[in-house]
BALOBA-1460 file (C-alpha; in Angstrom, 3 decimals):
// residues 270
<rec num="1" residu="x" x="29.512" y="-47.335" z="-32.050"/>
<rec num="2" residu="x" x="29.614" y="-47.252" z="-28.095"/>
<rec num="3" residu="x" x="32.627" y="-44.619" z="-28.235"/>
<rec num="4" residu="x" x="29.901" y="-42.436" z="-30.205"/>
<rec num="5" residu="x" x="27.334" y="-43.278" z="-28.040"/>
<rec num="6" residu="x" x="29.370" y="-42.480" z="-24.581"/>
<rec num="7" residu="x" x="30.662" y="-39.373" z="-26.549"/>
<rec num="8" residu="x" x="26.952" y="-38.652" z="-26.799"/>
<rec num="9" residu="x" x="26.002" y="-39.253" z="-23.422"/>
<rec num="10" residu="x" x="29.130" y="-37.296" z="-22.240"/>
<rec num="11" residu="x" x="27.646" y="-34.023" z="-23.997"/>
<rec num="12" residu="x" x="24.289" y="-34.434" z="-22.552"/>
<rec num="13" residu="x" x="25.571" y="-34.690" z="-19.421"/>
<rec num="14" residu="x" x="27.865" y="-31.205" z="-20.214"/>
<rec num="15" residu="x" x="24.460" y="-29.592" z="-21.389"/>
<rec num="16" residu="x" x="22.689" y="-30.273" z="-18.457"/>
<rec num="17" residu="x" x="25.442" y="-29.642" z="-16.107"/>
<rec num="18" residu="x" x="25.330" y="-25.930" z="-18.311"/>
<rec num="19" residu="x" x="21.905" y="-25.707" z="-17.946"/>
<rec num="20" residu="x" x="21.386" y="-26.099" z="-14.304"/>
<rec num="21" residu="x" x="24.338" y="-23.699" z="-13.587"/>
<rec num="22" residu="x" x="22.599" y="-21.549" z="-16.062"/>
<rec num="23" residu="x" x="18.958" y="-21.689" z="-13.417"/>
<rec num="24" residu="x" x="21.104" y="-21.675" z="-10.509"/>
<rec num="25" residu="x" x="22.942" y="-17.909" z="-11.828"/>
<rec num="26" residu="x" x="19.663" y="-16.853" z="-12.840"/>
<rec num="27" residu="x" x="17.626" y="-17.518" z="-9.495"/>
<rec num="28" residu="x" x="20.770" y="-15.825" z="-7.458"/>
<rec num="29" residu="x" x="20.290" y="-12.843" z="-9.755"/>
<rec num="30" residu="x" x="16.404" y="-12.839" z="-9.260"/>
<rec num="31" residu="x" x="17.219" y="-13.086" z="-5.433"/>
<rec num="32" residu="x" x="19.714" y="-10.409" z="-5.527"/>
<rec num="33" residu="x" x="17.161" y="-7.851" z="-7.905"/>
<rec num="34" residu="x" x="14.407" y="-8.873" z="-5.312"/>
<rec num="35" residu="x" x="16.670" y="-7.826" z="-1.848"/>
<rec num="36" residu="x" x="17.719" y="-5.259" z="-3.675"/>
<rec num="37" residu="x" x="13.976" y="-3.850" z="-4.554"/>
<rec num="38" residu="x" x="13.341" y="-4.286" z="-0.776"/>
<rec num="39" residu="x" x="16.159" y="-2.881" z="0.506"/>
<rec num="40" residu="x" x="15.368" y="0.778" z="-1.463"/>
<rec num="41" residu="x" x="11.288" y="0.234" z="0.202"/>
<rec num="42" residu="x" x="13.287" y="-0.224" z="3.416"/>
<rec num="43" residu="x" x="15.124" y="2.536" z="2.910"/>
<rec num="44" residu="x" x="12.298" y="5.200" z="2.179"/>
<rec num="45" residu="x" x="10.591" y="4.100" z="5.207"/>
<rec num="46" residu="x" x="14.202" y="4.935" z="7.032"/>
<rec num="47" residu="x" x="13.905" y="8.358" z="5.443"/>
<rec num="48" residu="x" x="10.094" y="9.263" z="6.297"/>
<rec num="49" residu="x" x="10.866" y="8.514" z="10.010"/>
<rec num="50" residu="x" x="11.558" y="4.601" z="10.757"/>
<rec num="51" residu="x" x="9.832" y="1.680" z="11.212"/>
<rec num="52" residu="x" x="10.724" y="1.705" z="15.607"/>
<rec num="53" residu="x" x="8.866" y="5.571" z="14.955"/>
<rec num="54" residu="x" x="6.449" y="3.836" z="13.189"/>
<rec num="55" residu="x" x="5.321" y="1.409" z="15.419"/>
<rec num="56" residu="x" x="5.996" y="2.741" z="18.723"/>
<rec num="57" residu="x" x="4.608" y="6.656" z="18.751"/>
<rec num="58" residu="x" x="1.180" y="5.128" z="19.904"/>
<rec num="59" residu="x" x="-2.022" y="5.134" z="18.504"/>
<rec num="60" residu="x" x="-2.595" y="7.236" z="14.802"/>
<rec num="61" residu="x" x="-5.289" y="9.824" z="14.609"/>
<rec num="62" residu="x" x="-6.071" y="11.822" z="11.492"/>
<rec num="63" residu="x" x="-9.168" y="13.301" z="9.178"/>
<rec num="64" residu="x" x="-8.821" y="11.980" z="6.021"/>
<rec num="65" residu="x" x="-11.497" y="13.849" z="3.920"/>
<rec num="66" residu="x" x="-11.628" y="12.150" z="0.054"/>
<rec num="67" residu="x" x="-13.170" y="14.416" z="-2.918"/>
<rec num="68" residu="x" x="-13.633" y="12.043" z="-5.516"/>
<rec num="69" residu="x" x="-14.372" y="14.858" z="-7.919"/>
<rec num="70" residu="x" x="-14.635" y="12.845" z="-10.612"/>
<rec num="71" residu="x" x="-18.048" y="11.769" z="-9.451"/>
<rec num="72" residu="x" x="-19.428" y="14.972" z="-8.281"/>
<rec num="73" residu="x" x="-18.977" y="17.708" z="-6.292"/>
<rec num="74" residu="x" x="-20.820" y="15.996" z="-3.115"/>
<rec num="75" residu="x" x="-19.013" y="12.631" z="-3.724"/>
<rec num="76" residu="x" x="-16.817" y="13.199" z="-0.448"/>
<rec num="77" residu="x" x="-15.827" y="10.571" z="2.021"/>
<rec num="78" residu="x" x="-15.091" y="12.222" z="5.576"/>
<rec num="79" residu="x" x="-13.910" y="10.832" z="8.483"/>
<rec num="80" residu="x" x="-11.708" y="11.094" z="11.748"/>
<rec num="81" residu="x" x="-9.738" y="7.579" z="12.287"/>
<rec num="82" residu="x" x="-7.862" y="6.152" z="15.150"/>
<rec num="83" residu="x" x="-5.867" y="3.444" z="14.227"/>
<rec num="84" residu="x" x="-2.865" y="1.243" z="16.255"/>
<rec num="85" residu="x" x="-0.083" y="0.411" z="13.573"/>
<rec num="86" residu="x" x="1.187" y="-2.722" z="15.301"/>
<rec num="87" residu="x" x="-2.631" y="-4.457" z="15.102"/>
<rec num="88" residu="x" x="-4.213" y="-2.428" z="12.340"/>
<rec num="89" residu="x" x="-7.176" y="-2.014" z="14.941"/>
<rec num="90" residu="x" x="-9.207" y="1.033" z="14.096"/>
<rec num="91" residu="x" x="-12.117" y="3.004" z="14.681"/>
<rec num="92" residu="x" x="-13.957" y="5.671" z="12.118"/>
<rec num="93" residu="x" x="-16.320" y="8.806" z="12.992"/>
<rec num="94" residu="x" x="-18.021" y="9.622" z="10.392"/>
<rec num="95" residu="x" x="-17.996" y="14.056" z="10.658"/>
<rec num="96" residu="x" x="-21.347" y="15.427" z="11.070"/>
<rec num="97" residu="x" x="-22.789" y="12.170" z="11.795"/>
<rec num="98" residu="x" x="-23.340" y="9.831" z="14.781"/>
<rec num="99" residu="x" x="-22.335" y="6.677" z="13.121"/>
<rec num="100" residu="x" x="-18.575" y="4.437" z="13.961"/>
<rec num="101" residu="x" x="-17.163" y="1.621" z="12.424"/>
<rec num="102" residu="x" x="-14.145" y="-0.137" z="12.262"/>
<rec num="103" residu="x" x="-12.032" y="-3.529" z="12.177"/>
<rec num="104" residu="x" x="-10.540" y="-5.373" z="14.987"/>
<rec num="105" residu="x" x="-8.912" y="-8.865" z="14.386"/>
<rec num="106" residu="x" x="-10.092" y="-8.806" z="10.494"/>
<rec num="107" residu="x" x="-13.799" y="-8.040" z="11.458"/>
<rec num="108" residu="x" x="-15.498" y="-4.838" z="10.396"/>
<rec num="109" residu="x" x="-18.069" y="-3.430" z="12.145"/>
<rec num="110" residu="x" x="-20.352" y="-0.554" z="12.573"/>
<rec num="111" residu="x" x="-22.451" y="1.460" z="14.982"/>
<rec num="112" residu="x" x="-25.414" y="1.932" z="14.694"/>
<rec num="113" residu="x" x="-26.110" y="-1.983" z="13.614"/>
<rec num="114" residu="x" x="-28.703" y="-0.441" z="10.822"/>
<rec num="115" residu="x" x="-26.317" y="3.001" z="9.931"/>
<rec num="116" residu="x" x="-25.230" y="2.908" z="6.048"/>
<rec num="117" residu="x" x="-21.662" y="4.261" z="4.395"/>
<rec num="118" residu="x" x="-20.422" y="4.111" z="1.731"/>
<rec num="119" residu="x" x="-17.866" y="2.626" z="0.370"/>
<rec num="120" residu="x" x="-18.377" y="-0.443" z="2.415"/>
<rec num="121" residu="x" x="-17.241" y="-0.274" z="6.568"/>
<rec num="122" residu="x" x="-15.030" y="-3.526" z="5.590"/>
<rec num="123" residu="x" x="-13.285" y="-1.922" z="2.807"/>
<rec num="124" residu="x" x="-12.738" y="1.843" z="3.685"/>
<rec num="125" residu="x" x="-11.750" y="0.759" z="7.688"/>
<rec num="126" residu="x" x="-7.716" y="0.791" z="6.588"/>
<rec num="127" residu="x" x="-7.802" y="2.339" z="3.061"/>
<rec num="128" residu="x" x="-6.829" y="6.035" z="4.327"/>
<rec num="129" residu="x" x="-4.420" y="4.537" z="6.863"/>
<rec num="130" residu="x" x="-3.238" y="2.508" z="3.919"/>
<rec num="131" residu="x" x="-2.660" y="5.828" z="1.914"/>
<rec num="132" residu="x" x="-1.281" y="8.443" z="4.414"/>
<rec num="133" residu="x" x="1.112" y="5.228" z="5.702"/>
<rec num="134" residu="x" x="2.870" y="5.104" z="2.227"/>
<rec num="135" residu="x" x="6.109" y="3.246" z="2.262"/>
<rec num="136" residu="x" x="5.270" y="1.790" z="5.739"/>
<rec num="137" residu="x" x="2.596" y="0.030" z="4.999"/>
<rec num="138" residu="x" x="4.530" y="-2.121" z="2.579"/>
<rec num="139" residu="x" x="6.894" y="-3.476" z="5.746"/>
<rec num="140" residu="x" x="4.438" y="-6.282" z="4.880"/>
<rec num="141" residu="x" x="5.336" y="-10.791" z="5.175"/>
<rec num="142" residu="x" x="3.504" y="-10.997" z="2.674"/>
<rec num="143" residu="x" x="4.707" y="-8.587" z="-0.327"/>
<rec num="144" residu="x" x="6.801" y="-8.903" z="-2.664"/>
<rec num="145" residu="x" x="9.106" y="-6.370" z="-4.102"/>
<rec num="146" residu="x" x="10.383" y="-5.810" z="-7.504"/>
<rec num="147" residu="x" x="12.389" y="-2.888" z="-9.221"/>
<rec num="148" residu="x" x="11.349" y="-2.089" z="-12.419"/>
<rec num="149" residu="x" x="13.836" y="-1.306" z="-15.056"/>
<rec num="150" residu="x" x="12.679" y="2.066" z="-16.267"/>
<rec num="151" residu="x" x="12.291" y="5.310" z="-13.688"/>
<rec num="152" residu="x" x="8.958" y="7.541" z="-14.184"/>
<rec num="153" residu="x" x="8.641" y="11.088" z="-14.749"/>
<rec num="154" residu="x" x="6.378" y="13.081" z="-12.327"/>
<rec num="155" residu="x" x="6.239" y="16.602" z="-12.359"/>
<rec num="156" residu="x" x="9.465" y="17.641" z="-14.003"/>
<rec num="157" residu="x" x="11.747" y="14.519" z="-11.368"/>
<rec num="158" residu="x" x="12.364" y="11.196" z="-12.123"/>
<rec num="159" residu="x" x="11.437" y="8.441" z="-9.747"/>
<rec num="160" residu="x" x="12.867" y="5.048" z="-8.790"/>
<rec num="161" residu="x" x="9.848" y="2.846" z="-9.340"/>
<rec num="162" residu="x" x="8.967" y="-0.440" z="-6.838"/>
<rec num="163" residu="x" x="6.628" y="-3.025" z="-8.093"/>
<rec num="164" residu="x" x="4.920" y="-4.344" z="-4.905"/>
<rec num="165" residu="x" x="2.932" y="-7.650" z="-5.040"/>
<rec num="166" residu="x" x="1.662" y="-9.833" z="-2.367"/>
<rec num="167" residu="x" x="0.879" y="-13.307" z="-1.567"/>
<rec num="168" residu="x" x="-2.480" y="-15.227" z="-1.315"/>
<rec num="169" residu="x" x="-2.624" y="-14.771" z="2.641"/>
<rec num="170" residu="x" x="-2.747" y="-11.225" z="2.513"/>
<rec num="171" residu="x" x="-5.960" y="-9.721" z="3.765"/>
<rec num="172" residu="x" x="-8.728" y="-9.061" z="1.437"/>
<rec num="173" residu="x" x="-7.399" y="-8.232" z="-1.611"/>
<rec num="174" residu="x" x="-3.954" y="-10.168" z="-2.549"/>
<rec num="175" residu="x" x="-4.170" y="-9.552" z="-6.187"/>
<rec num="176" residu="x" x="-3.580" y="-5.591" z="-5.666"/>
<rec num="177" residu="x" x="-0.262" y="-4.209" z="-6.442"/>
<rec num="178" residu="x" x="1.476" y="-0.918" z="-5.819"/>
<rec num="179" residu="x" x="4.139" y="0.718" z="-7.644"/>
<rec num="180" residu="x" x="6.223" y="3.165" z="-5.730"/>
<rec num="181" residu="x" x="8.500" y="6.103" z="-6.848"/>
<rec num="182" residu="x" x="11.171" y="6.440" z="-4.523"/>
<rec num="183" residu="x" x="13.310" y="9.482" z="-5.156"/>
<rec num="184" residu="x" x="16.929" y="8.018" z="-5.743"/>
<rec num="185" residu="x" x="18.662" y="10.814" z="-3.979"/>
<rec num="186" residu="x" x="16.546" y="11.184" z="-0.452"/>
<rec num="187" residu="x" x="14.584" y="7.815" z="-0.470"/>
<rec num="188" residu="x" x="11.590" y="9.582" z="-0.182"/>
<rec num="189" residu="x" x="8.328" y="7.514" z="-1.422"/>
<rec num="190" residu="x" x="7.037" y="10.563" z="-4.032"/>
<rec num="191" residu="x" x="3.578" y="8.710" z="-4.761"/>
<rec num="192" residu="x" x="2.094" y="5.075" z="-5.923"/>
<rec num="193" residu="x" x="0.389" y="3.620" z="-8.721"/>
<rec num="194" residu="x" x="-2.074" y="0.992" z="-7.851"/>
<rec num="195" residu="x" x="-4.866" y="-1.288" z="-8.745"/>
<rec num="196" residu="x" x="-8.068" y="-2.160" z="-6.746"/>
<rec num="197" residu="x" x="-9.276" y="-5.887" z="-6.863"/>
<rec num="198" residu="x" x="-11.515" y="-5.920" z="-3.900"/>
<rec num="199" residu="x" x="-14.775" y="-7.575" z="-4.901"/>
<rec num="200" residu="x" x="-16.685" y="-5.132" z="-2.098"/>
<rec num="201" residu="x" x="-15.963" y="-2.034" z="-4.543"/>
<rec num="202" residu="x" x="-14.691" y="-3.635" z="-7.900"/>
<rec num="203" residu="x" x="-17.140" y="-6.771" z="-8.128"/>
<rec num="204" residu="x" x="-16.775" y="-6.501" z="-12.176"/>
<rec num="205" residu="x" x="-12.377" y="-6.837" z="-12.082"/>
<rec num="206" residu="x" x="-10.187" y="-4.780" z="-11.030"/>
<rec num="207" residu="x" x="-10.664" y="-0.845" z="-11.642"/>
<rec num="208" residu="x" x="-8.594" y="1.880" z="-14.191"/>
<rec num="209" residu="x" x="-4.820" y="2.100" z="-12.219"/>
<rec num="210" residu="x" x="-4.944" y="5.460" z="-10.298"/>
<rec num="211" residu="x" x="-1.525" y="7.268" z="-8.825"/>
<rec num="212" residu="x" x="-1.935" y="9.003" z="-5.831"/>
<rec num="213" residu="x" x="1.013" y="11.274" z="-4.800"/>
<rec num="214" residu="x" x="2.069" y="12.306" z="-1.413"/>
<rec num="215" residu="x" x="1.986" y="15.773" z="-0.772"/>
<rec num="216" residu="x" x="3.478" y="18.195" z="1.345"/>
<rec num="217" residu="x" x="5.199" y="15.768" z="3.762"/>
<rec num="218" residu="x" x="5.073" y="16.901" z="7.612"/>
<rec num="219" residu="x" x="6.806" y="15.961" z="10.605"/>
<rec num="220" residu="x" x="4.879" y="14.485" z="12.663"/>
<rec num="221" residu="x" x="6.456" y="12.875" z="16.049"/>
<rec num="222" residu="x" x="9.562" y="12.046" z="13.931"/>
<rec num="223" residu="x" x="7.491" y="10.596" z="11.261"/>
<rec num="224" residu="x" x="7.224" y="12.653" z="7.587"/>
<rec num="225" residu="x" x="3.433" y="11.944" z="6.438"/>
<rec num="226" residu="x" x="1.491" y="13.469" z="3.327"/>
<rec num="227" residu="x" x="-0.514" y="16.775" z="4.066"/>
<rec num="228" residu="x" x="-2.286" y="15.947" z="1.010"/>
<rec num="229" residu="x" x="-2.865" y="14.053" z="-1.802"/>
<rec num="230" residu="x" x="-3.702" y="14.049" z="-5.478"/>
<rec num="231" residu="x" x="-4.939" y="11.089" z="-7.492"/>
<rec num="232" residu="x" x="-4.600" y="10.648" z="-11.147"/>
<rec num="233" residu="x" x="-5.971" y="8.291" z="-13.690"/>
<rec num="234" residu="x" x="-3.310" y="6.127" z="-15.467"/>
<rec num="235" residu="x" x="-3.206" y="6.400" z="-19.352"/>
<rec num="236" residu="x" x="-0.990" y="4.368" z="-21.327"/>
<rec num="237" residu="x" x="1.520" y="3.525" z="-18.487"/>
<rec num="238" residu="x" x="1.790" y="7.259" z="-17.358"/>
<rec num="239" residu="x" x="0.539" y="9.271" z="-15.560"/>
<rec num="240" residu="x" x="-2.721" y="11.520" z="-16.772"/>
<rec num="241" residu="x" x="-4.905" y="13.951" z="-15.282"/>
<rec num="242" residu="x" x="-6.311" y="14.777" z="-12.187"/>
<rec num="243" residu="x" x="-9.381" y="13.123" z="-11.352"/>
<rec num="244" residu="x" x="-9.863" y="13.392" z="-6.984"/>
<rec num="245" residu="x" x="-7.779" y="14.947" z="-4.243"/>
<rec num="246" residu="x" x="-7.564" y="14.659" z="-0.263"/>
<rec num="247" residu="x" x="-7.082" y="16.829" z="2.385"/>
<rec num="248" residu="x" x="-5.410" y="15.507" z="5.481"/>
<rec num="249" residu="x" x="-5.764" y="16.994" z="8.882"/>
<rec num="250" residu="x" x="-5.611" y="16.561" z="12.519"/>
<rec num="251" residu="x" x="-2.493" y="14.081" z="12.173"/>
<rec num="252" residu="x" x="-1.121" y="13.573" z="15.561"/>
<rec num="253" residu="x" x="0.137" y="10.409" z="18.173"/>
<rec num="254" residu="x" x="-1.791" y="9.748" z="20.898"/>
<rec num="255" residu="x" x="-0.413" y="7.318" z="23.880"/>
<rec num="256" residu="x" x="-1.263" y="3.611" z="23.399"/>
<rec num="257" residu="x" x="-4.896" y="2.687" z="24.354"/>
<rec num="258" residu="x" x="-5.815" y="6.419" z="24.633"/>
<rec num="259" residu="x" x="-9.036" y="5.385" z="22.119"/>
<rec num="260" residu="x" x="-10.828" y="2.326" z="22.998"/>
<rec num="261" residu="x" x="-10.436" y="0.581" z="19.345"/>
<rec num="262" residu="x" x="-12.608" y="-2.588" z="20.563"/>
<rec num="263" residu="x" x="-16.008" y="-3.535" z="18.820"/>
<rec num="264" residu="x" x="-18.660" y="-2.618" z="20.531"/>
<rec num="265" residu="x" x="-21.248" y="-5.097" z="21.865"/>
<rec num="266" residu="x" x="-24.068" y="-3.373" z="19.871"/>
<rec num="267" residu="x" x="-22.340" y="-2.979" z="16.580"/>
<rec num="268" residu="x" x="-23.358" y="-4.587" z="13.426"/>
<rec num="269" residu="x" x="-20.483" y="-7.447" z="12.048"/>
<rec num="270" residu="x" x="-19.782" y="-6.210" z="8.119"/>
């Protein structure tokens, strides 16, 4: 009876010895697919220009003007931004009108304290910048990165796609996610599917996935950025028709501190 029973014991121990080596393989592998999904987001922002280009051509001006067709033919947000990649500092002018806002240090504000745009200061301050500075934007702490088995199709290529996730500390919204297609031959970043959780524009749940491409890539200072872009609704896991488009102008550097991205004493806190 105790030869059975050590025999017995013996096994268990074998099995769990198996098993652990078993977890062990498996979390090096989910390590290894991980690096690997970040190294190929590292490597697109290599080929649009570099993160030292990035972060070190000064401050980021651009008109960023938004048709969201889908709601109308006047549904159009329009508006010049300044912002400083290394502190995500920024300031808006709103065209045609005298009102500014911005975010400094995670606080939005605006100018006049009683002006109203929409969608909120707090929420639209860094979307566009978040947009036109797809893959560098995801050079993130706090993301996560995960290659997806399967490649997409999108218009007539087929794209490398990049699951990006982020953790609880990030910003506002830590339950969005981004997929990227990232051309396997030149690294490029060809567009993103994403979902919007903030509770400032999506108080309901998230809102329908949307893919936004990135258009007619330009050089600008050594860095290639979208001329354009198009954003489609998701259906069924692919992508559907066009629902809203942007035009992007005025891109261009300017030296460090050339805009005064501070709040103003006067403005309103959002």
């Amino acid at each position: 009876m105790k030869k059975n029973e050590n025999k017995d014991v013996s096994g268990g121990k074998i099995i769990t010895i198996i098993t652990a080596v078993m977890c062990c393989l498996s979390l090096v592998a989910c390590k290894q697919q991980k690096d690997e999904a970040r190294e190929l987001v590292m490597q697109s922002i290599d080929a649009h220009g570099g993160k030292d280009k990035w972060y070190n051509s000064g401050q980021l001006q651009f008109r960023w003007t938004y048709h969201m067709s889908d709601k109308g033919p006047e549904a159009i947000v329009d508006t010049v931004q300044t912002v400083d990649p290394k502190t995500l500092a920024v300031v808006h002018e709103v065209e045609g009108q005298d009102i500014r806002f911005g975010m400094n240090g995670g606080q939005a504000w605006i100018l006049p304290a009683e002006a109203d745009f929409t969608p909120p200061p707090r929420f639209w301050a860094l979307t566009p910048y978040y947009f036109l500075g797809i893959p560098f934007v995801f050079n993130d702490p706090n993301a996560n990165f995960e290659k997806l088995a399967e490649t997409m199709e999108f218009e007539g290529e087929r794209y490398t796609q990049v699951k990006v996730t982020y953790n609880s500390a990030a910003g506002d919204s830590p339950d969005d996610f981004y997929v990227l297609l990232i051309d396997p031959k030149t690294k490029l970043t060809r567009g993103a599917y994403y979902s919007v959780t903030n509770k400032l524009v999506a108080p309901n749940g998230p809102g329908p996935i949307k893919f936004i491409s990135l258009d007619n890539l330009k050089n600008v200072n050594g860095v290639l950025l979208a001329g354009g872009h198009r954003t489609f609704l998701m259906k069924d896991g692919k992508i559907g028709g066009l629902m809203r488009y942007t035009d992007v102008s005025r891109v261009k550097h300017l030296p460090a501190n050339t805009v005064d991205l501070s709040i103003p004493k006067n403005a309103a806190m959002k």
